[in-house]
C-alpha positions as CSV (number, residue, x, y, z in Angstrom):
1,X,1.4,-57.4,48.9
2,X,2.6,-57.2,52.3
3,X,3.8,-53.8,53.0
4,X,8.0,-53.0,53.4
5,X,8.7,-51.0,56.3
6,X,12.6,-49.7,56.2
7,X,13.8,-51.6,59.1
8,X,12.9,-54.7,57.9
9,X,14.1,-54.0,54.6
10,X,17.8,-53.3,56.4
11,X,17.1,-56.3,58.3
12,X,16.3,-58.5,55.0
13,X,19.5,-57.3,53.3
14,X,21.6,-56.7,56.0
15,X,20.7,-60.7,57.2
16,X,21.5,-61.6,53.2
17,X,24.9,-59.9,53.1
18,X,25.6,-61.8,56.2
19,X,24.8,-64.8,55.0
20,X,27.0,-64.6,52.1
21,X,29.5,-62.7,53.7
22,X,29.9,-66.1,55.7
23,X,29.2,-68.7,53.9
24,X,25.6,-68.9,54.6
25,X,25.7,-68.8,58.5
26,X,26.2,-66.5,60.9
27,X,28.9,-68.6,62.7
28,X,31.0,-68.0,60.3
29,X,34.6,-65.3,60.6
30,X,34.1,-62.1,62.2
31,X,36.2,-59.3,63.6
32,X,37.0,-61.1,66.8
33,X,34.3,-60.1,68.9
34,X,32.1,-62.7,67.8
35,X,30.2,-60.6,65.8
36,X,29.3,-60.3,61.6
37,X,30.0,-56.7,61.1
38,X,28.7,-54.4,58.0
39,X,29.6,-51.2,56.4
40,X,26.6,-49.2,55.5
41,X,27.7,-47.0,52.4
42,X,25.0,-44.5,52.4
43,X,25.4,-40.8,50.4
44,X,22.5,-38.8,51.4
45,X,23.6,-36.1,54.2
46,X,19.9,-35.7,54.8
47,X,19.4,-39.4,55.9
48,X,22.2,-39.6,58.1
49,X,20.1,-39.3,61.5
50,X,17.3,-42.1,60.1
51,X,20.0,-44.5,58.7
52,X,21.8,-44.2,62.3
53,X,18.5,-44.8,63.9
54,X,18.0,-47.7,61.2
55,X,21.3,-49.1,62.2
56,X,20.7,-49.2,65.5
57,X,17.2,-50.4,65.7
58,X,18.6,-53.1,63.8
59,X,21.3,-54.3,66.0
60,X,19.7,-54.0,68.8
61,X,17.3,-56.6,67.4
62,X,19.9,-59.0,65.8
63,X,22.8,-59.7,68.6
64,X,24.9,-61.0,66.1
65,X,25.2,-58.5,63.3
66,X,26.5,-55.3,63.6
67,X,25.4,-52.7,61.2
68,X,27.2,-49.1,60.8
69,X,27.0,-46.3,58.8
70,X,29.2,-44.8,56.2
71,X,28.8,-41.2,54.9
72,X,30.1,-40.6,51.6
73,X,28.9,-37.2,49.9
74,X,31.3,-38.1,46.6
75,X,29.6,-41.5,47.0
76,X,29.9,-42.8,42.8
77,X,33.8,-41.3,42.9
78,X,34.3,-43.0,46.5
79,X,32.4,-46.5,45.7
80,X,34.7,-46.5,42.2
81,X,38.0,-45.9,43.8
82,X,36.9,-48.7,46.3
83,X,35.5,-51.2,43.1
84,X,38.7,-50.6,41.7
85,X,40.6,-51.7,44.5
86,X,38.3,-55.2,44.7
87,X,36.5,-53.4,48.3
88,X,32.6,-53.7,48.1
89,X,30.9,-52.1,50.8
90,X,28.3,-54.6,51.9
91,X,25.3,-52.6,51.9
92,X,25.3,-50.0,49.8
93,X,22.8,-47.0,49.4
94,X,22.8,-45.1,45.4
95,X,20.7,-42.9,43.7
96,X,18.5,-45.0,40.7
97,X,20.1,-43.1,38.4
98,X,23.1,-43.5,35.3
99,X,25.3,-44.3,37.1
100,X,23.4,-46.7,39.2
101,X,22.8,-48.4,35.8
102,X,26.4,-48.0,34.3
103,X,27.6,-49.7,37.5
104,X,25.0,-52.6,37.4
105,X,25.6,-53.5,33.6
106,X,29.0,-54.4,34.8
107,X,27.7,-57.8,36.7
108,X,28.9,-55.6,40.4
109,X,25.9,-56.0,42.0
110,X,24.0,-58.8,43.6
111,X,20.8,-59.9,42.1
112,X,17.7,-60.1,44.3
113,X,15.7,-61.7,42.4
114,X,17.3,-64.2,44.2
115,X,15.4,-63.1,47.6
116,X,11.7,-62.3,48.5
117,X,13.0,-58.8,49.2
118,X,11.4,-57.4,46.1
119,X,7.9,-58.7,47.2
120,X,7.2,-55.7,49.3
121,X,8.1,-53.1,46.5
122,X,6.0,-51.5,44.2
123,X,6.3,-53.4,41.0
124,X,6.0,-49.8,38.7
125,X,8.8,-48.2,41.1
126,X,11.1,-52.1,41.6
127,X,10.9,-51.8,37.6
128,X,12.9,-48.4,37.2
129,X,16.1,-50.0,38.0
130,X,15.9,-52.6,35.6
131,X,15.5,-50.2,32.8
132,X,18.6,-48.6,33.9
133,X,21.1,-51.8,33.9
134,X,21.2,-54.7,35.0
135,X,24.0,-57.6,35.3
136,X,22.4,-59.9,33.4
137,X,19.0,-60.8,31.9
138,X,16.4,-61.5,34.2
139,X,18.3,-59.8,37.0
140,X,17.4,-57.1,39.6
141,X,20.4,-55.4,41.1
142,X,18.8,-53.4,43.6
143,X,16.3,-52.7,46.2
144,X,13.7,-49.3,46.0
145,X,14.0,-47.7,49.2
146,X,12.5,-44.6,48.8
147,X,11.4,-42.8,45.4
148,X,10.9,-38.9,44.2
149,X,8.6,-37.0,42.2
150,X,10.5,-34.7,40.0
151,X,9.0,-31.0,40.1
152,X,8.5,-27.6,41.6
153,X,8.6,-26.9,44.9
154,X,6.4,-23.6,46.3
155,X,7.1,-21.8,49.3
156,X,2.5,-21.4,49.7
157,X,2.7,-18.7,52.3
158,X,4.5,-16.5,49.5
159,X,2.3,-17.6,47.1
160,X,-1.0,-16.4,49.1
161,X,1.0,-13.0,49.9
162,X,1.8,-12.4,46.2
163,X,-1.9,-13.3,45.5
164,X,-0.7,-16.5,42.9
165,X,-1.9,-19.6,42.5
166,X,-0.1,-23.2,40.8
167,X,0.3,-23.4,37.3
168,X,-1.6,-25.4,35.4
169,X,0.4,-24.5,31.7
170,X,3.6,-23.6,31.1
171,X,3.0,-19.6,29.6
172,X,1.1,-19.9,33.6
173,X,4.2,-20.3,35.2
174,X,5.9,-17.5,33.3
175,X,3.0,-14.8,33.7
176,X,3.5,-15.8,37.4
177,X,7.5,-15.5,37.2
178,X,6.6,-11.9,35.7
179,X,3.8,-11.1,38.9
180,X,6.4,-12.0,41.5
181,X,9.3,-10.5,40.0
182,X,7.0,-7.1,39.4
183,X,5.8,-7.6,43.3
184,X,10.2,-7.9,43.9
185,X,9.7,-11.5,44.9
186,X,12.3,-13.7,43.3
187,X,10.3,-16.5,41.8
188,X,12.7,-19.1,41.9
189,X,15.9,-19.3,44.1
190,X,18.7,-21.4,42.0
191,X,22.0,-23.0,43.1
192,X,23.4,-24.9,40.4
193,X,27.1,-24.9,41.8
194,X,26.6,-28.4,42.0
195,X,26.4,-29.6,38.3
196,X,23.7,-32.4,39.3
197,X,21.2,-29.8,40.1
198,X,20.2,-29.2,36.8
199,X,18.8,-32.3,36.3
200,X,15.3,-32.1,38.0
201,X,14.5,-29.2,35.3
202,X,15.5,-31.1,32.6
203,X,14.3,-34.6,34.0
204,X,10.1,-33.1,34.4
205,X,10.4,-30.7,31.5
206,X,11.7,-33.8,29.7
207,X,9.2,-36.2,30.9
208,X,6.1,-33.7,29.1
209,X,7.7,-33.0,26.2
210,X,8.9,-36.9,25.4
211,X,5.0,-38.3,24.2
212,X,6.4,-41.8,24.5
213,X,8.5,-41.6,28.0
214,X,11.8,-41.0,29.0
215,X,13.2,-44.5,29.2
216,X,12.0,-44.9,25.3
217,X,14.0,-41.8,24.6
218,X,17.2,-42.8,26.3
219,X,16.2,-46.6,24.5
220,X,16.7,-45.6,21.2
221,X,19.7,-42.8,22.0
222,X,22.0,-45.9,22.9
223,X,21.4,-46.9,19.5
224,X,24.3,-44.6,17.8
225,X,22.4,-45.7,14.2
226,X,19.0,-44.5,15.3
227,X,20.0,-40.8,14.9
228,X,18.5,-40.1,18.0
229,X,20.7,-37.0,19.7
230,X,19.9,-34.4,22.3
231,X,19.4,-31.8,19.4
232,X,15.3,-33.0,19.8
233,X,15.1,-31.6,23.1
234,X,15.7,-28.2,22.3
235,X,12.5,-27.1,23.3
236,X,13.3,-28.7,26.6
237,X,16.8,-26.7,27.2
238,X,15.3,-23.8,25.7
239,X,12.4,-23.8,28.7
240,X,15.1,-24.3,31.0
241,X,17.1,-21.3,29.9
242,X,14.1,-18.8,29.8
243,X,13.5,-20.3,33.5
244,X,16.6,-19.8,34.7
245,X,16.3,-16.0,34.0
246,X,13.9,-15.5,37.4
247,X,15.9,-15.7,40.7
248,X,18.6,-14.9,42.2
249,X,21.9,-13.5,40.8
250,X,24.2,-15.8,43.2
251,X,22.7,-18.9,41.5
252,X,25.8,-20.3,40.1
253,X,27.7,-19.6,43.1
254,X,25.8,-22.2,45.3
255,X,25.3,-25.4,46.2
256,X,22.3,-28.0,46.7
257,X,22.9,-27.4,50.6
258,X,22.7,-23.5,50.3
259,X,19.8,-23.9,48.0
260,X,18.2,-25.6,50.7
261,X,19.0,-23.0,53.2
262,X,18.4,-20.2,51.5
263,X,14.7,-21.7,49.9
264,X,13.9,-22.3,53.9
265,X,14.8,-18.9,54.7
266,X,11.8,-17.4,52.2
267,X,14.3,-16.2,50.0
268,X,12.3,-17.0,46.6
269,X,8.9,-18.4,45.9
270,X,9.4,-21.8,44.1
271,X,12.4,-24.2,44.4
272,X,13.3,-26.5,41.3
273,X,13.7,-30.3,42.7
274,X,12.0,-33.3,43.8
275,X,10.1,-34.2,47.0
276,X,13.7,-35.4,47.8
277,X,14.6,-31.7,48.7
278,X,11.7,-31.4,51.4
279,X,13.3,-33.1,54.6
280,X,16.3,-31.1,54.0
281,X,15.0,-28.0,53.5
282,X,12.5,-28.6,56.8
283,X,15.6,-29.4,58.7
284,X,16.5,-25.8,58.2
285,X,12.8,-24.6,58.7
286,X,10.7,-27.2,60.2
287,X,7.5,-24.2,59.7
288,X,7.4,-23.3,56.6
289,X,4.4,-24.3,54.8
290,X,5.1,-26.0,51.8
291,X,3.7,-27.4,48.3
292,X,4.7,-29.2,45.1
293,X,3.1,-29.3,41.9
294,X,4.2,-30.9,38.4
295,X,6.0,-28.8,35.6
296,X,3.7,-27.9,33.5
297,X,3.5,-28.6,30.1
298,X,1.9,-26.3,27.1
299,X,-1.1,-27.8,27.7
300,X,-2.6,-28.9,30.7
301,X,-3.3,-32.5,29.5
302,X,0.3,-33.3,28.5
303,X,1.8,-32.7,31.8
304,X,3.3,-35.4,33.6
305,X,5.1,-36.4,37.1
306,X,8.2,-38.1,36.6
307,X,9.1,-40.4,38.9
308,X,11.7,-42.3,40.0
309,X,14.3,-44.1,42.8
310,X,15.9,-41.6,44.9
311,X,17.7,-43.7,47.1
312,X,18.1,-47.6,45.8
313,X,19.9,-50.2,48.7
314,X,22.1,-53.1,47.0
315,X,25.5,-55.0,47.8
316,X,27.9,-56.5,45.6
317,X,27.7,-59.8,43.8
318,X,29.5,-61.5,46.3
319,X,29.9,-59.9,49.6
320,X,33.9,-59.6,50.7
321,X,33.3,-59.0,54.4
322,X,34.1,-62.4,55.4
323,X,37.5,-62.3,53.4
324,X,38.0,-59.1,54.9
325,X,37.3,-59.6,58.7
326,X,39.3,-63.5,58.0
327,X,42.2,-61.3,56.9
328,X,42.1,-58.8,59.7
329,X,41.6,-61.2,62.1
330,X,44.7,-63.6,61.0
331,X,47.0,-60.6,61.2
């Protein structure tokens, strides 16, 4: 499998959106300048300086396409307001996640399947998206750009000062909370402003707990027969309440970003998220000396990494930047 590197993933998809955008050449309408250009919808705040450096790596290469980036940090109430109004970005970056999937099932994305573009991905991680939705059988509505592991962050020079080690088990990671809170270390520093931020906890504690997998959980809980509800993951919300007792007193005052911050600035010893969370907190403390191991489980054995698409790159079913730039131009 030949390997994907992310500028020739931009450049396969941005070349494709292109294509479509004008009727399969690049010769086709543009904004007057002679040029195809491209809105890059892209939500991650941390990404912003790689996806301009993507962009522009990518037009310097291709004369005739001109990429640029959009930041949206509301991206899934932004990219709906836009749907509704029939205005697709053409590239668009989203988090593999529900609402990547609700979106999909609605036929709004292209299918690239269509395209060698999924020859360079990792079938186990391309495969996540499908099981979220898709816009028709057989179909692949998006791209794996870059994935996660879902688990517990650790700040290791605090660790070696408190004289702790990893978990292995989860009554481990609570004889540790106890240590550092004795020792006046925080164990873990929280901010859960953001209602999203929750969801690592539950998505690794989750992952153990659920023998057959998540996606075979969530499977049978569309099924409204099946009597499936979230009242068998008790013991899931109940780990993430006694867990949620160690840290800081502020934690529902604060958002991902000051979680980030204030993690970087040594204010606790372990930091709930996925790898995800690394760049950002580095770009507040490029120094500090960092580790990650899996949520433990009761026992050792059942504890698992769960995995998924952080940041997936698609583009609607059929582009619209050649009837918008015909309809610019004409006015």
């Amino acid at each position: 499998m030949r390997a994907l590197s992310r500028r020739s993933f931009l450049a396969g998809t941005a070349t494709a959106a292109a294509l479509a955008a004008t009727g399969g050449t690049l010769a086709g309408c543009s904004s007057g300048d002679g040029k195809v250009h491209l809105e890059l919808f892209q939500f991650k705040s941390e990404a912003i300086t790689l996806f301009d450096q993507i962009c522009e790596d990518f037009n310097a290469a291709n004369p005739d396409i001109v990429v640029t980036q959009n930041f949206q940090a509301d991206n899934i109430t932004s990219l709906r307001a836009r749907l509704v109004k029939g205005d697709t970005p053409d590239l668009i970056t989203i988090n593999g996640d529900y609402n990547y999937g609700a979106l999909a099932d609605t036929g709004i994305f292209y299918d690239f399947n269509r395209t060698d573009l999924l020859d360079g991905v990792n079938p186990s991680i391309a495969s996540i998206l499908d099981t979220l939705g898709t816009g028709g059988e057989g179909q692949t509505n998006g791209v794996a750009f870059a994935d996660n592991g879902s688990g517990i962050i650790y700040n290791k020079d605090v660790f070696d000062s408190a004289g702790v080690e990893p978990p292995t088990t989860w009554d481990e990671l609570i004889e540790i909370c106890d240590e550092l809170t004795a020792q006046g270390i925080d164990p873990f520093y929280w901010a859960i402003k953001d209602n999203w931020t929750g969801a690592p906890a539950f998505s690794s504690l989750s992952g153990s707990y659920l023998t057959d997998g998540v996606a075979a959980w969530y499977d049978k809980r569309r099924d409204l027969d099946s009597g499936t509800s979230f009242a068998e993951l008790s013991p899931v919300f109940e780990k993430m309440h006694q867990a949620v007792q160690y840290g800081n007193a502020d934690k529902a005052a604060l958002g991902y970003n000051d979680g980030n911050q204030g993690f970087a600035q040594g204010k606790a010893a372990m930091y709930w998220h996925g790898t995800y969370a690394i760049p950002a907190i580095r770009s507040y403390n490029p120094d500090i000396n960092l580790g990650t191991f899996a949520t433990p489980a009761d026992n050792a054995a059942d504890t698992k990494v769960v995995s998924g698409v952080d940041v997936a790159l698609t583009m609607g079913r059929t582009p619209l930047t050649w009837r918008r730039t015909c309809a610019s131009s004409s006015t």
